[in-house]
Phi, psi and omega in degrees: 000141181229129176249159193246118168273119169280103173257112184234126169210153175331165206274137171270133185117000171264148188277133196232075179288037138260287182274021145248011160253011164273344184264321151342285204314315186267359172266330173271356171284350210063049169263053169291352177277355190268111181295307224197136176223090201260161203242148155223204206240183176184129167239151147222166199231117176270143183237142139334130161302142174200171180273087157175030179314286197315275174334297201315311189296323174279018167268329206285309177314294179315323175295292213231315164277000141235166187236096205290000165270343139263329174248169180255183171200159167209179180197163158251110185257131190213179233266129149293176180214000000 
């Protein structure tokens, strides 16, 4: 069994109006030093073992958990315990 993390975030140069108003937010807190604040996604996914772990996920991303014209994704894969 293997679990897969999945990170997905915006694409740079998409505009991300959540995370700059968590970055307002942390600016009306006095966090005046927080440059930049962008929001993603983060999952994980359990799989079966199989040889070909790397395809499924970037078909499942490319399909249905990411949206590849605005965002990216990247992942991990390790040993589930």
């Amino acid at each position: 069994m293997r679990k897969v993390k999945i990170y997905i975030t915006l694409k740079e140069g998409v505009l991300d109006p959540q995370g700059k108003a968590v970055q307002n937010s942390l600016h009306s807190l006095e966090y005046n030093n927080v440059a930049d604040v962008r929001i993603g996604k983060y999952m994980e996914v359990m799989l079966e073992d199989s040889d070909n772990i790397e395809q499924q996920v970037d078909k499942m991303c490319d399909q249905l958990l990411a949206n590849p014209v605005i965002e990216d994704y990247s992942y991990t894969i390790e040993e589930a315990v």
